[in-house]
C-alpha positions in Angstrom: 8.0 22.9 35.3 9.0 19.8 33.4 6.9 16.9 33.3 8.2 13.5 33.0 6.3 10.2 31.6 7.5 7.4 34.1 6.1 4.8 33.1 3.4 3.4 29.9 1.5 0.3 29.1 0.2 -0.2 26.1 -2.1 -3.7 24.4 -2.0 -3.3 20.4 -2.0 -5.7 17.3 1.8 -5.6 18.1 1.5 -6.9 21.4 1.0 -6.4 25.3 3.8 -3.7 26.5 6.3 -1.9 24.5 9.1 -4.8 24.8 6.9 -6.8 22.7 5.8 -3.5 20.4 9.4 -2.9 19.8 10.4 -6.2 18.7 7.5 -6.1 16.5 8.2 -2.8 15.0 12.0 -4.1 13.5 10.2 -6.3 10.9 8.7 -4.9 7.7 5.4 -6.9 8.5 2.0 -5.1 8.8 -0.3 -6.6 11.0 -3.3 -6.7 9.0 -5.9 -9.5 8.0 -8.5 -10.1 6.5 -12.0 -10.7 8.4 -15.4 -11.0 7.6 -17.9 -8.5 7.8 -21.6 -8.2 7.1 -20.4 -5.9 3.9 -17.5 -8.0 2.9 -14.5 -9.3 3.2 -11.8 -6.6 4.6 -8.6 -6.0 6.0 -8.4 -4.8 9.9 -5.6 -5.2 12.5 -6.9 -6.9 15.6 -5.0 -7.2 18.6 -2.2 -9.7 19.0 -3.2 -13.2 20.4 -1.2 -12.1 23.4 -3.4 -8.9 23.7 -6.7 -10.6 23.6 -5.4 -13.5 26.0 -4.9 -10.5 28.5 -7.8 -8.5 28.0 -9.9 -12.0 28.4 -8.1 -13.0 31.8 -8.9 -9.2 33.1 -12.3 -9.7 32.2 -12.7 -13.0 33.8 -11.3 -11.5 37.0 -14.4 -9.7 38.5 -18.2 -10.8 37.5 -18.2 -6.8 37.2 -15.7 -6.4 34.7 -17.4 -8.9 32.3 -20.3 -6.7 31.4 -17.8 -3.8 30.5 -17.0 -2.9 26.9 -13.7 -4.6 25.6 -12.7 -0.8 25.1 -12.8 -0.5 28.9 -10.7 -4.0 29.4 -8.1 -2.6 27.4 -7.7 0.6 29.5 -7.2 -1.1 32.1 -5.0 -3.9 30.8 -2.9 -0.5 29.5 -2.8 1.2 33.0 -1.7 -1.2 34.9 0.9 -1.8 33.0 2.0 1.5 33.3 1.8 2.0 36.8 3.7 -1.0 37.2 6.7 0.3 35.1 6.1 3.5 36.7 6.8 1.9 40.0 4.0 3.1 41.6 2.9 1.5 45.3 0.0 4.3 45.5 -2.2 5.6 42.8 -5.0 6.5 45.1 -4.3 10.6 44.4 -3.6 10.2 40.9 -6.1 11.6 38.2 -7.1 9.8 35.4 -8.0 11.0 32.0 -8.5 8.1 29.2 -10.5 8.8 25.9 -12.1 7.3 23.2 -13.2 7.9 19.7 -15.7 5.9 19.9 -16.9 4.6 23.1 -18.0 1.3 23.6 -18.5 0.8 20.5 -19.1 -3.3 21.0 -21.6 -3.4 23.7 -23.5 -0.1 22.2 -24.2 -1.8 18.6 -24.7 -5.3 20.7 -27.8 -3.4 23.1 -28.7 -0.9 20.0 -29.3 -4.8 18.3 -31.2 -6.3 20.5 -33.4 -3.0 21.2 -34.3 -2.8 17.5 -35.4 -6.6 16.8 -37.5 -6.1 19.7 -39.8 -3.4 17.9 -38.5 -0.8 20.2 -39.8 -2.1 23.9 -36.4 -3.4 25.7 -33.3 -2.9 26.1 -31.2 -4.5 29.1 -30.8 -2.6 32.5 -27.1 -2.2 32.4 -27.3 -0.7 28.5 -26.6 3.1 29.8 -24.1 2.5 32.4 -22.0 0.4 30.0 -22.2 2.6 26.9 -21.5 5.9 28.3 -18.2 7.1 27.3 -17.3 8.1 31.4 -17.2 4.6 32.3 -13.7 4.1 30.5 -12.0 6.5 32.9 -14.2 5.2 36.1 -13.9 1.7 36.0 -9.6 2.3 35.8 -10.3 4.3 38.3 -12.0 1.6 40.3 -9.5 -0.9 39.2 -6.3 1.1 40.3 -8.5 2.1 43.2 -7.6 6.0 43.2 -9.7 8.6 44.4 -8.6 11.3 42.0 -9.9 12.9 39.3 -11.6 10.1 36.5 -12.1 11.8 33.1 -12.8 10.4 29.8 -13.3 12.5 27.0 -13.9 12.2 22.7 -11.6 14.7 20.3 -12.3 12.2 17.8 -9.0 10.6 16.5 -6.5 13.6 18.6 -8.3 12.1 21.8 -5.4 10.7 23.2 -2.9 13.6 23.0 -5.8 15.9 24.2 -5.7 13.7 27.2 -2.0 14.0 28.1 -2.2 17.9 27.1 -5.4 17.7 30.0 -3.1 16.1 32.2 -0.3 18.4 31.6 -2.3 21.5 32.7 -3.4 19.7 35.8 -0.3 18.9 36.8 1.3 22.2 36.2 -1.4 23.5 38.0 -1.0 21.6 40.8 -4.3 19.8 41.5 -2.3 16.5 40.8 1.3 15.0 41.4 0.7 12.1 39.5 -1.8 11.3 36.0 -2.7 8.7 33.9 -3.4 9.6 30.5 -4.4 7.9 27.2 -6.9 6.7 24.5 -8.5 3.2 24.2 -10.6 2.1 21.0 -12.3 -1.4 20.4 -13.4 -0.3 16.7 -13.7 -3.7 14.6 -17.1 -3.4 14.6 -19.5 -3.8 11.5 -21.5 -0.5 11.7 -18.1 0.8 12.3 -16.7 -0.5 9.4 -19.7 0.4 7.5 -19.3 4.3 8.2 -15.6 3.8 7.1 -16.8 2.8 3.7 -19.7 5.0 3.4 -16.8 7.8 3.5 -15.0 6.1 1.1 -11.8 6.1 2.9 -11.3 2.3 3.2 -8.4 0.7 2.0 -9.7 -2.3 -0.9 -5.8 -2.9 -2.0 -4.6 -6.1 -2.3 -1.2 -5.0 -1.9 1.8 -6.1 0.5 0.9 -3.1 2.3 -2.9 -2.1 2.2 -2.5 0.9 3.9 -0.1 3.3 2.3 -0.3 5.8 5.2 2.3 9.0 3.7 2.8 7.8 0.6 2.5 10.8 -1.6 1.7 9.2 -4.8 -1.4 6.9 -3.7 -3.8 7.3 -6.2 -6.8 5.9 -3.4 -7.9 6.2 0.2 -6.3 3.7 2.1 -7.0 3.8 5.4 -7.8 0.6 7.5 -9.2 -0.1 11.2 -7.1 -1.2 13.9 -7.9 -1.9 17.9 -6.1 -1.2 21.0 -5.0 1.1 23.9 -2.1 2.7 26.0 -1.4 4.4 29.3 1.1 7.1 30.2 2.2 7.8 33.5 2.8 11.5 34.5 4.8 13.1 37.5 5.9 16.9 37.6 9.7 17.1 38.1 8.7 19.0 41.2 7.0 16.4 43.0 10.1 14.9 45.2 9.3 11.3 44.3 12.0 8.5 42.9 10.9 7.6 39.5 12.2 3.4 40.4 10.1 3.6 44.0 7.8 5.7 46.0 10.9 6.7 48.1 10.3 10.9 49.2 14.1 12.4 48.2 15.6 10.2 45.2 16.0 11.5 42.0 13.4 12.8 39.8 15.0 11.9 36.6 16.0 8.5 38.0 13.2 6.5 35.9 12.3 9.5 33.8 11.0 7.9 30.2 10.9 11.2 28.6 9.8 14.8 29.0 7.0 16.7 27.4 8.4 19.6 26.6 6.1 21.0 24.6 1.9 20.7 24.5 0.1 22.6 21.3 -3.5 22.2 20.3 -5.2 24.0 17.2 -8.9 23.8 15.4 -9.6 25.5 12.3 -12.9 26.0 10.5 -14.7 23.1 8.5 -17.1 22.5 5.8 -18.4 19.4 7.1 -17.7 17.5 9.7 -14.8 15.2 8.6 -12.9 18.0 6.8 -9.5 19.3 7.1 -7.8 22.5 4.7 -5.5 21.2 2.6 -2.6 23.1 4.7 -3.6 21.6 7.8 -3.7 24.9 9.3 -4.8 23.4 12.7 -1.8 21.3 12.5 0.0 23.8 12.3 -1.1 25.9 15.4 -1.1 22.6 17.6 3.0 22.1 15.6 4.2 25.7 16.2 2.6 26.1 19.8 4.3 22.8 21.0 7.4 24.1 19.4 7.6 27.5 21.5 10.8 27.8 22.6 12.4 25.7 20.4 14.4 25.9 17.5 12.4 23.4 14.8 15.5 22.5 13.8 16.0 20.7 16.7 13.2 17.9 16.4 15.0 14.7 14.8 11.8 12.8 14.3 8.0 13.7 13.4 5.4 10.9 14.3 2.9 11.7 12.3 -1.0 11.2 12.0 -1.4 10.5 8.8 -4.5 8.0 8.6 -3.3 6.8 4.4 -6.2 9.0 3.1 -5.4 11.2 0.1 -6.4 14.3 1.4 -5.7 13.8 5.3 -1.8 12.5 4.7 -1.3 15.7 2.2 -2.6 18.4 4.4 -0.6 16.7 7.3 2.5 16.9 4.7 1.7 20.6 3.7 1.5 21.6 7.3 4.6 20.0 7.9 6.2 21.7 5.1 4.8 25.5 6.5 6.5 24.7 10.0 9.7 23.1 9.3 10.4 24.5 5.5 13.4 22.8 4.4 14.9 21.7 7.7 12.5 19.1 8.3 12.7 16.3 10.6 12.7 12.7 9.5 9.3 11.5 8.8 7.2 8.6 10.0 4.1 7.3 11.0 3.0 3.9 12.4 -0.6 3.9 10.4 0.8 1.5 7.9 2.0 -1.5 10.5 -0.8 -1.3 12.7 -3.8 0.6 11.3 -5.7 3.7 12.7 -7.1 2.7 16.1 -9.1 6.5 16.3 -8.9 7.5 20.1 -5.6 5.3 21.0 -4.2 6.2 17.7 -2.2 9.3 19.4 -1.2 7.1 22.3 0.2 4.4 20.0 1.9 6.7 18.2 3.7 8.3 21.4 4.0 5.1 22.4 6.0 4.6 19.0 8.1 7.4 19.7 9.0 6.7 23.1 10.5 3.5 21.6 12.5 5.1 18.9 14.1 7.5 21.8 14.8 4.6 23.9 16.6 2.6 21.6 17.7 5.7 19.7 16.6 4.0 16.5 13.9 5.5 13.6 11.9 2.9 12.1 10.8 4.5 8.8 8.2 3.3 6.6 9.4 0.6 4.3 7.4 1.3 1.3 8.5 4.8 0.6 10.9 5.2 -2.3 11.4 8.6 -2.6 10.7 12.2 -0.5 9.7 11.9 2.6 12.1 8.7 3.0 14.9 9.7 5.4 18.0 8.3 7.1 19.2 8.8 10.6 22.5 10.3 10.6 22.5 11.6 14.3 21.2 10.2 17.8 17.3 10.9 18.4 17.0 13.9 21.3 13.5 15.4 20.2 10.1 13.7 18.6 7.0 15.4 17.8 3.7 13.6 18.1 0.7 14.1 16.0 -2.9 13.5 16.2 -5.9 15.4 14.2 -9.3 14.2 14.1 -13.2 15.0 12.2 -13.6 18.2 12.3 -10.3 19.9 12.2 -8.7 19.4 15.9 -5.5 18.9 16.0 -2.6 18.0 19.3 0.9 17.8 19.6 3.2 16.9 21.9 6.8 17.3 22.4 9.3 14.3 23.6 12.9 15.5 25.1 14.9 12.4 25.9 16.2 12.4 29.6 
């Protein structure tokens, strides 16, 4: 059973949608600056003006939408945009599976605050219902008013791929036609900064690009915080529905985006709890299961996770190098234009490749000068997504242009 994406929506520090992502991606420009924080003066990459001028009209919308975490807003900014390019009249069956990293990360250290300089004695009422990590899944739920299954979930920074791999296996199962999946992440926090440093994986460059996600001969951790969300729409090529209406008998593959051809997942062993092996092994698994029944060979492009810290962008390079050998396929990662974003990292990064196979263009990374630079030479068919998180889980995912 093949399962097509239909439709996505995605709010970033590139923009609102993947017209406005794509445009963004043909420049050499990061979108990092620098804010201050209680510990300093660092870079991040907020969302665009036209993302926060969305996710504030959303808000303003419902008087119970303003008391939701902006993690939640940007879910649903990101859904509805993909059920609109879906083409979607009726979302009232469809399932729903959106993660975060995180949480809401805002409003938790905002009541967690408040609870503190009162001695320990109050908190407000609606502190629990809008910090718990469900709430990003119902209240899209409530939003796109469907009545199917609402999950959200935290695999740490593979969150979002998890989700789409969850959707997958409902769909093929058929409890579901139709699933939303993705990862949403409102991170610029300062205690979430803080932890960043304390690990002492924080990018202090002042370079025309602070983070040097993949760079092989970075001699520091560069790895800086971004914001943002995005939405997938899934159908099973079996369900008998148009893919440009809600028509019963068109086409299946009429507004097919891509396939997912391939779903792998691995975990491996760990030492602490933000360690990976310096193979990757559990890159690996997740690589070589979503590759079953394929010829590696046959992937033109690798999206990779690579967060620009020293040890996490060279397992992610060794595990590459164990599953491909020396017929790999061009490398790149979006980590150094728009930062790591945790939970909604894997969906901006499928997001990214969705792009590339629609315009049939790879967008490399410009700063690379030597291996793993690469050059198209042939039209883009298959991408390979990447996501791998604290404590060693990794997810893959396998794109098949229609």
């Amino acid at each position: 059973m093949k399962i097509a994406i239909t439709g996505w929506g995605s709010i970033s520090p590139l923009g609102v949608n993947g017209k406005v992502a794509w445009e963004r991606y043909q420049d050499r420009k990061h979108c990092f600056i620098r804010a201050d924080f209680p510990a300093g003066r660092d870079w991040v990459a907020p969302l665009s003006a036209e993302g926060i001028m969305a996710a504030g009209s959303l808000a303003k919308e419902n008087p119970k939408y303003r008391q939701l975490d902006p993690s939640v807003w940007y879910a649903m900014v990101a859904s509805r945009n993909a059920v609109q390019q879906a083409g979607w009249k009726d979302t009232a069956e469809a399932g729903i599976n959106i993660g975060s990293s995180r949480g809401a990360t805002i409003a938790f250290e905002k009541y967690h605050s408040e609870f503190l300089e009162s001695g320990g004695r109050f908190t407000e009422p609606l502190a629990s219902p809008t910090t718990t990590l469900g709430n990003i899944a119902s209240w899209t739920a409530t939003d796109l008013q469907s009545r199917g299954p609402a999950i959200s979930h935290s695999i740490t920074c593979s969150t979002a791929l998890h989700a789409v791999i969850n959707a997958v296996a409902w769909l093929r199962a058929g409890l579901c036609t139709r699933f939303i999946a993705g990862g949403s992440e409102a991170s610029l926090t300062p205690f979430t900064l803080a932890q960043m440093k304390a690990l002492k994986v924080y990018s202090s460059l002042d370079d025309p690009y602070p983070c040097r996600s993949m760079d092989p001969e970075k001699m520091r951790n560069t790895m800086i915080l971004g914001e943002g969300a995005a939405s997938f729409c899934l159908e099973a090529e079996t369900a008998g529905v148009s893919r440009a209406s809600d028509t019963p008998g068109a086409s299946d593959a009429l507004r097919a985006q891509a396939y997912i051809m391939g779903i792998g997942y691995g975990a491996e062993a760990i030492e602490h709890g933000a360690s990976l092996s310096a193979d990757g092994h559990c890159l690996q698994r997740s690589m070589k299961m979503a590759l079953e029944g394929h010829d590696p060979a046959s992937v033109d492009v690798a999206v990779l996770h690579v967060p620009g810290t020293r040890r996490g962008d060279s397992a992610e390079l060794s595990a590459i190098d164990a599953v491909f050998g020396t017929q790999k396929p061009l490398l790149t990662s979006n980590k150094w234009k728009i930062g790591h974003t945790f939970g909604a990292s894997g969906a901006l990064s499928l997001e990214f490749a969705l792009l590339m196979l629609q315009h049939d263009r790879f967008i490399d990374v410009p700063y690379l000068s030597g291996p793993p630079l690469q050059h198209q030479k042939k039209p883009l068919k298959k991408i390979l997504v990447n996501g791998v998180g604290f404590g060693g889980n990794a997810a893959s995912i396998l794109l098949e242009r229609p």
